[in-house]
Each structure stands twice: as C-alpha cells, then as structure tokens.
C-alpha positions as protocol buffer text, in pm:
chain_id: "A"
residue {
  index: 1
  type: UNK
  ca { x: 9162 y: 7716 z: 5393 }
}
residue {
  index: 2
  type: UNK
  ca { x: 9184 y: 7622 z: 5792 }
}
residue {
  index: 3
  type: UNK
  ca { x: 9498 y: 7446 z: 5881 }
}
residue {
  index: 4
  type: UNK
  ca { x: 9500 y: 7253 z: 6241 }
}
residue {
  index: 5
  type: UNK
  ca { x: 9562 y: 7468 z: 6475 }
}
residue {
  index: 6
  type: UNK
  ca { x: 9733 y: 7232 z: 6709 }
}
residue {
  index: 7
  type: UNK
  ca { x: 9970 y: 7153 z: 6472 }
}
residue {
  index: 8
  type: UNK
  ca { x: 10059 y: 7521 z: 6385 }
}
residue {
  index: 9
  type: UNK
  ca { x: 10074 y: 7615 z: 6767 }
}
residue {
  index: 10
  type: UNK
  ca { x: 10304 y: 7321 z: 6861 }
}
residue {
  index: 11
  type: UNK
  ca { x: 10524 y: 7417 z: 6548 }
}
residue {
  index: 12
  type: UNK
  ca { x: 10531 y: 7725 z: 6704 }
}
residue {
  index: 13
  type: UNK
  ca { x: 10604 y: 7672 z: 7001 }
}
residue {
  index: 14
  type: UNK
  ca { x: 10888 y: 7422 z: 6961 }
}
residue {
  index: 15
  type: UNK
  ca { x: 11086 y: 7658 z: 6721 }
}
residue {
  index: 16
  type: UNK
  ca { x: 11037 y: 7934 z: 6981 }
}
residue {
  index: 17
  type: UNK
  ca { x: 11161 y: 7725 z: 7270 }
}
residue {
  index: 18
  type: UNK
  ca { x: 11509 y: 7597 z: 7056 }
}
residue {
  index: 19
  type: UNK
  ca { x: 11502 y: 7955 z: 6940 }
}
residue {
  index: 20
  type: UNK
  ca { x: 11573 y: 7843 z: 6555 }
}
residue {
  index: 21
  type: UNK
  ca { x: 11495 y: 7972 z: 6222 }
}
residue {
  index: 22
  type: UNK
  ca { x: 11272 y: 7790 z: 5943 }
}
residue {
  index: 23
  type: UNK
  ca { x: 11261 y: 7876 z: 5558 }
}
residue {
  index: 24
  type: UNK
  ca { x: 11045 y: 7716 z: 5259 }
}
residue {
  index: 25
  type: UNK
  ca { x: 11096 y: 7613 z: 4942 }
}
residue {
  index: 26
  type: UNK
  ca { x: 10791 y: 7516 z: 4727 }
}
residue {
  index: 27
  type: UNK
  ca { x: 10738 y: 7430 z: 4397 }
}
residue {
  index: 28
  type: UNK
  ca { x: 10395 y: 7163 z: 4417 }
}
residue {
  index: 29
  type: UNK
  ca { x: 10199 y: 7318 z: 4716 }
}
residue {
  index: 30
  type: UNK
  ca { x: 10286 y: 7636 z: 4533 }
}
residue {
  index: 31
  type: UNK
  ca { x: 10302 y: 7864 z: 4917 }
}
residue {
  index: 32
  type: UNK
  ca { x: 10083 y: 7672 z: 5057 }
}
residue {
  index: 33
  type: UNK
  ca { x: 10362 y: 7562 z: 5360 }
}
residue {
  index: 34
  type: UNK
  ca { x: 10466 y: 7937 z: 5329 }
}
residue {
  index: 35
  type: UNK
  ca { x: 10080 y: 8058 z: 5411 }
}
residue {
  index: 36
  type: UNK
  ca { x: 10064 y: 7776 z: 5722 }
}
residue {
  index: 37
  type: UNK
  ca { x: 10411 y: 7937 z: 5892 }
}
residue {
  index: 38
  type: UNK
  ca { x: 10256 y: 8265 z: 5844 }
}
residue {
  index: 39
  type: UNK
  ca { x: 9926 y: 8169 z: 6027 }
}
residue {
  index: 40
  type: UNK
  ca { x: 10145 y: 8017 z: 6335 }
}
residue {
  index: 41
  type: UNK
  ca { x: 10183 y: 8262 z: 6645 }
}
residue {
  index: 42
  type: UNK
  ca { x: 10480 y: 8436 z: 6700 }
}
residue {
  index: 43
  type: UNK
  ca { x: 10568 y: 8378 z: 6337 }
}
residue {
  index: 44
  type: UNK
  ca { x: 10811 y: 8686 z: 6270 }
}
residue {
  index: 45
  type: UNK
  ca { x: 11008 y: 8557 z: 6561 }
}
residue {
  index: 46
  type: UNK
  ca { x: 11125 y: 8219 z: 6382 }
}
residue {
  index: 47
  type: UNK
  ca { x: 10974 y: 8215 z: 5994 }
}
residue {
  index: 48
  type: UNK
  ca { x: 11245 y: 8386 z: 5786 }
}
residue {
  index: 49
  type: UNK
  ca { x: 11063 y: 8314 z: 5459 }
}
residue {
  index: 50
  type: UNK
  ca { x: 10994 y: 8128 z: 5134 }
}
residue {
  index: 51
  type: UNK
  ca { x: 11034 y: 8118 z: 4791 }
}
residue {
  index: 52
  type: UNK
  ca { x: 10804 y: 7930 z: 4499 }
}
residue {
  index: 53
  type: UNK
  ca { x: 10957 y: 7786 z: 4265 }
}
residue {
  index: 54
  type: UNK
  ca { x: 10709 y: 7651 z: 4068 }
}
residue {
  index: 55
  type: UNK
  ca { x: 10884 y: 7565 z: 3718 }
}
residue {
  index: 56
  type: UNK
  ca { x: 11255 y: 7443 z: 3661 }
}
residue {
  index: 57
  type: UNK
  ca { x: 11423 y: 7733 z: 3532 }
}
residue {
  index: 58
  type: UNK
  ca { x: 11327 y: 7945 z: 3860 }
}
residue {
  index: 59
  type: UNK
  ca { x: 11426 y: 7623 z: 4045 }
}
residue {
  index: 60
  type: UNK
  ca { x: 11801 y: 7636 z: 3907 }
}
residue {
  index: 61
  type: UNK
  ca { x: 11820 y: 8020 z: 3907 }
}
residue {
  index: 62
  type: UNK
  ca { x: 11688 y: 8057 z: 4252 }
}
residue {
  index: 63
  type: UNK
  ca { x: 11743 y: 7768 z: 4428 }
}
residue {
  index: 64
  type: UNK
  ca { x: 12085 y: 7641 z: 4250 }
}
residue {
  index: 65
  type: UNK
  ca { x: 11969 y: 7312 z: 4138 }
}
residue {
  index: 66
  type: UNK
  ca { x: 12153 y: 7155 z: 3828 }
}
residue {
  index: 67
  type: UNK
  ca { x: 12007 y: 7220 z: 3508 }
}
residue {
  index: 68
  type: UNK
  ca { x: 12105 y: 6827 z: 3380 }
}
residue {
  index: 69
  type: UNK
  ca { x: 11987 y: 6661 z: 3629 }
}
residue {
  index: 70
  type: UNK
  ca { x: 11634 y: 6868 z: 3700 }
}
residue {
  index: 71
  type: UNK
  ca { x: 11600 y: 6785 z: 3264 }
}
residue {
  index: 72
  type: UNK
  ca { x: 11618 y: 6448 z: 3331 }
}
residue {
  index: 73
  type: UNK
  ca { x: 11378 y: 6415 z: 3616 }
}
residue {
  index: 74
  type: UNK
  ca { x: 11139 y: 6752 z: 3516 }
}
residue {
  index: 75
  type: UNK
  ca { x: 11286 y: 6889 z: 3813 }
}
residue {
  index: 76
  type: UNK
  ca { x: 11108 y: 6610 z: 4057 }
}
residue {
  index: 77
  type: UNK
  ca { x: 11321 y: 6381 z: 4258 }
}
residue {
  index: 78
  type: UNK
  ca { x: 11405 y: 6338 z: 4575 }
}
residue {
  index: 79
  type: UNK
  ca { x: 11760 y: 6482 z: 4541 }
}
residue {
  index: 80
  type: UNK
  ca { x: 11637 y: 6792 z: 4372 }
}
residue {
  index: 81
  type: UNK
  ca { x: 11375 y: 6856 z: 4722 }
}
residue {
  index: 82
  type: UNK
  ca { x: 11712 y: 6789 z: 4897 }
}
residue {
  index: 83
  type: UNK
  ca { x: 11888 y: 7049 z: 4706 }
}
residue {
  index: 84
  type: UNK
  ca { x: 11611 y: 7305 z: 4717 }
}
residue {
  index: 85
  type: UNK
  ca { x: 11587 y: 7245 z: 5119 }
}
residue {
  index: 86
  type: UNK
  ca { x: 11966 y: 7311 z: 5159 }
}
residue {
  index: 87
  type: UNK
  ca { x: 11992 y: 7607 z: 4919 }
}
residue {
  index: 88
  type: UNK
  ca { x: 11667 y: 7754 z: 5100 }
}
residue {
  index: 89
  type: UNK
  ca { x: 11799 y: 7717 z: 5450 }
}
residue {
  index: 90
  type: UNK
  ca { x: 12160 y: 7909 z: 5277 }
}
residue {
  index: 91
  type: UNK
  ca { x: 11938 y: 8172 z: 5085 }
}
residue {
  index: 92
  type: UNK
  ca { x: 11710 y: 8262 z: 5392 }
}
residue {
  index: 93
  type: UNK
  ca { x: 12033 y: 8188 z: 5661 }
}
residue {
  index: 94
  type: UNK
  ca { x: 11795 y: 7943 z: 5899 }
}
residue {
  index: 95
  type: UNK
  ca { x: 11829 y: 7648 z: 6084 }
}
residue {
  index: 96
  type: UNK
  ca { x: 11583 y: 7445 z: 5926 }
}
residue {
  index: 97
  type: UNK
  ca { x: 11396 y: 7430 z: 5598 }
}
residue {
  index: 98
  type: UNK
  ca { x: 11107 y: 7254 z: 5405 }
}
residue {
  index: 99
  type: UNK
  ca { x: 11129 y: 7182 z: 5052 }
}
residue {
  index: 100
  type: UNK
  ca { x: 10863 y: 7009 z: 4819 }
}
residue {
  index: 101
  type: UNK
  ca { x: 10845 y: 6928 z: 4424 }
}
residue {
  index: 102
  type: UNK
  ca { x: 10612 y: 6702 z: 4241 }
}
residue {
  index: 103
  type: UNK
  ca { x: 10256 y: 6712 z: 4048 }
}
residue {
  index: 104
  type: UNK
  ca { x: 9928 y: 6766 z: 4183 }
}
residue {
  index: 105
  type: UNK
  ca { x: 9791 y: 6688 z: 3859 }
}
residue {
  index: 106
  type: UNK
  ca { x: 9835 y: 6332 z: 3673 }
}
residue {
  index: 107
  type: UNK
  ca { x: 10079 y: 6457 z: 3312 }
}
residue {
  index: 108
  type: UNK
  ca { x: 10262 y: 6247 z: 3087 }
}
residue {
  index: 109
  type: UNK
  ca { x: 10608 y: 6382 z: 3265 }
}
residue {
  index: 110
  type: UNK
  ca { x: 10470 y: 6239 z: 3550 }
}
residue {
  index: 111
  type: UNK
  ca { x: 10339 y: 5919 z: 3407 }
}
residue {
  index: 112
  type: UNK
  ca { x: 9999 y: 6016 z: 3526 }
}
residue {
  index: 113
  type: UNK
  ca { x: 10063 y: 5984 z: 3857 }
}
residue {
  index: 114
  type: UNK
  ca { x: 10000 y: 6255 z: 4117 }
}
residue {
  index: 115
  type: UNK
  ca { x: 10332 y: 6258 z: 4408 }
}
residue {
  index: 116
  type: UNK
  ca { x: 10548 y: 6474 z: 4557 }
}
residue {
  index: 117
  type: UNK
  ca { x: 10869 y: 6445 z: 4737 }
}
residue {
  index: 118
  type: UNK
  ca { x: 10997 y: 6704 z: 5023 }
}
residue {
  index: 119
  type: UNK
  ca { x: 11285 y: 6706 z: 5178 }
}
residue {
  index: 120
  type: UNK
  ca { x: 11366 y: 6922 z: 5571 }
}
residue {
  index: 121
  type: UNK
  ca { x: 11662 y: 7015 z: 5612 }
}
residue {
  index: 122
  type: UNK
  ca { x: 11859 y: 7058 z: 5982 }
}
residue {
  index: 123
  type: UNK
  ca { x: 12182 y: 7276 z: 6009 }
}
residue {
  index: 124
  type: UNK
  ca { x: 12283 y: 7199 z: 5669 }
}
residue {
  index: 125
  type: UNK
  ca { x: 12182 y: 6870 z: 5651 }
}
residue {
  index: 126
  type: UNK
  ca { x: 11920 y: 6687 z: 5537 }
}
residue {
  index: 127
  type: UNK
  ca { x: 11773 y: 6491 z: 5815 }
}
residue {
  index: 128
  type: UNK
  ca { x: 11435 y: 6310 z: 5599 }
}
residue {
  index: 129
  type: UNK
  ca { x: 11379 y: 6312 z: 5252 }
}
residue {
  index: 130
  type: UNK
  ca { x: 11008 y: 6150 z: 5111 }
}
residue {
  index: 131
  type: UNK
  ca { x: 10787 y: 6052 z: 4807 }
}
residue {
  index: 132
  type: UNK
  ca { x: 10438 y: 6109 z: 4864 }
}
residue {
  index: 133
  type: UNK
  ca { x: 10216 y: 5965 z: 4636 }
}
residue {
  index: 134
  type: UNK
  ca { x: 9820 y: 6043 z: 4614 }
}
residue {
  index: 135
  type: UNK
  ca { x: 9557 y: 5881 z: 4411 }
}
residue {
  index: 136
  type: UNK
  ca { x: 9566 y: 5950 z: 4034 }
}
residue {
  index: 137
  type: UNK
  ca { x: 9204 y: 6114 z: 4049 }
}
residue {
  index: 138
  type: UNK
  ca { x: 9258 y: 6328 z: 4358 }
}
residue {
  index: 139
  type: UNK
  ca { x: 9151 y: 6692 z: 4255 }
}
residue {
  index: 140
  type: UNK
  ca { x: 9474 y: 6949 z: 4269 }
}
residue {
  index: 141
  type: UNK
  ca { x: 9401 y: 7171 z: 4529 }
}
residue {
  index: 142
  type: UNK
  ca { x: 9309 y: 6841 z: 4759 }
}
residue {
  index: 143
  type: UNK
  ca { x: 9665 y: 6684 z: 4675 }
}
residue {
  index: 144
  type: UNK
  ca { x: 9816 y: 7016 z: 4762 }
}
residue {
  index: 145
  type: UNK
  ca { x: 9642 y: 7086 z: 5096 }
}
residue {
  index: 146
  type: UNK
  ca { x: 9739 y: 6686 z: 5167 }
}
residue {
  index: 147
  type: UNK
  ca { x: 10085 y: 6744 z: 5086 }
}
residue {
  index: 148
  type: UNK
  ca { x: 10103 y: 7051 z: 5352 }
}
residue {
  index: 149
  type: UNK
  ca { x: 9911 y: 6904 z: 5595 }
}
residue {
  index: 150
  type: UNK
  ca { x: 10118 y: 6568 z: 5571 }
}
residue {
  index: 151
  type: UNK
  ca { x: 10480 y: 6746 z: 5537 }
}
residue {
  index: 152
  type: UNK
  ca { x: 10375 y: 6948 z: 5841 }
}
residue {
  index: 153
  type: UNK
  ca { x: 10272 y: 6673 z: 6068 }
}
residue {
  index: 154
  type: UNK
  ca { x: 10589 y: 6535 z: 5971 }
}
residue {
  index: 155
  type: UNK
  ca { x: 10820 y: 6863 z: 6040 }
}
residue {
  index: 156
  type: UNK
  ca { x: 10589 y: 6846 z: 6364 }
}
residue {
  index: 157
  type: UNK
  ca { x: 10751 y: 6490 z: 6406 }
}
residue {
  index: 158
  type: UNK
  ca { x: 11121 y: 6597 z: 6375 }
}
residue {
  index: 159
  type: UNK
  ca { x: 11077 y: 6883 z: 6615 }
}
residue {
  index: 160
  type: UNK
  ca { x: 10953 y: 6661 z: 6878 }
}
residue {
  index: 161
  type: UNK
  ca { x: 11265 y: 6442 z: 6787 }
}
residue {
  index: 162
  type: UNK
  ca { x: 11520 y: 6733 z: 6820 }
}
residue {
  index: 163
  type: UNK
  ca { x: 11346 y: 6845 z: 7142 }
}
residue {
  index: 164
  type: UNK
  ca { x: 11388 y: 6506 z: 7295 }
}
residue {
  index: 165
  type: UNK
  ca { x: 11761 y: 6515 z: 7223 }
}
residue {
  index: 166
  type: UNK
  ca { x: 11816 y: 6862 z: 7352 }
}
C-alpha cells in the first residue's frame, strides 16, 4: 500500500508551517487515513491520533454519536461523519480532524450501493462535509484506498485554502 508521496509531504508540510494538530476518525477506510498521517514526515509533531470505529455501538460509545439517529441511518450519514469529526478533534484536543462512515461493500442497509461520507472538521467546526459514491462492483479494499486517497486530496485542498487566508 504506497500512498502519493506528494500529497503526504505537502500535508505535512502545511500543518507544520500553521503549527496545528490533526486527529481521525474512521469507521469505512477502517485506519487506512490513520496509516497515511503516520507515513507523512514529521508526523509526531502534528498527528495526535485516531480511533476506528468500525460498527455503531463503538461509534456512540467512543465518538458520542446518538444512538436514534445512527439506528435510523446504520450509523451512515453525513451528520453522523460531522459528529464523529467534531467529537474526534474534542477526544484527541486538535485543530483539525477527518472523519469517514459508509460501505465498501454493496448490503441491503446500504441498498447495494458502495459510498461513504467524511466530514473535516476546523476549530470546532465543520468546514466540508461529502458523499462519495463508488461503483457497485468496485472490490472493498479498492473503494477504501479511493476513499483515502480522495478525502486526502481533499484535506490537501482545505489546507491550501487556510494557508491562503493566513
């Protein structure tokens, strides 16, 4: 598993120039976002941590989401990645966070469909929230290693944004 390098190093790089703090919550790419931070340089300096929370129960333990809402939605909706990105960023005290829940495998929960949602959040707020959806015959580990690549080109994004503004 070989994550683009580029990407990881200007990741790196822009959380060590703002001098801020990340954290990760996964459920669907199961620490695969968690494994990427910890290949960056420098990581120690600016990668507090992650938790997976792969099924609901550690979802609303860990992570504080409600227990009615995650049984209505199987604990995969946008507002749930939102909640799991703010109570990550609390949990691991950082300035930013990644969160992600959805399928990488089509189930009847799911309607056979294979998406995710993931939410960043930015000094307790959540700044972009988004559904991800993948072909119904993409292979698990494929969807998941799309999902991280994807949701880190798009943390790349927001960094850039921030640093413009700064």
């Amino acid at each position: 598993m070989k994550f683009q390098q580029n990407l990881l190093k200007y990741i790196s790089q822009s959380l060590l120039t703002t001098g801020e703090t990340i954290s990760v919550a996964e459920s669907v790419t199961s620490g695969l976002i968690q494994l990427a931070f910890s290949q960056m340089p420098n990581a120690s300096l600016f990668y507090n941590g992650g938790i997976t929370a792969y099924t609901m129960s550690e979802k609303i333990i860990f992570l504080n989401v409600d227990k009615e809402e995650a049984d209505l939605c199987d604990s995969v909706s946008e507002n749930i990645a939102e909640t799991m990105a703010l109570n990550v960023a609390k949990l691991f005290d950082t300035d930013w966070s990644i969160a992600t829940t959805g399928y990488c495998t089509p189930v009847k929960k799911s309607l056979y469909k294979i998406f995710a949602y993931f939410s960043f959040s930015y000094k307790g707020e959540i700044i972009l929230s988004k559904r991800l959806e993948l072909h119904h015959k993409t292979q698990a580990l494929d969807a998941q290693l799309y999902y991280t690549e994807f949701i880190l080109g798009c943390f790349k994004s927001e960094l850039n944004q921030i640093l413009i503004l700064k």
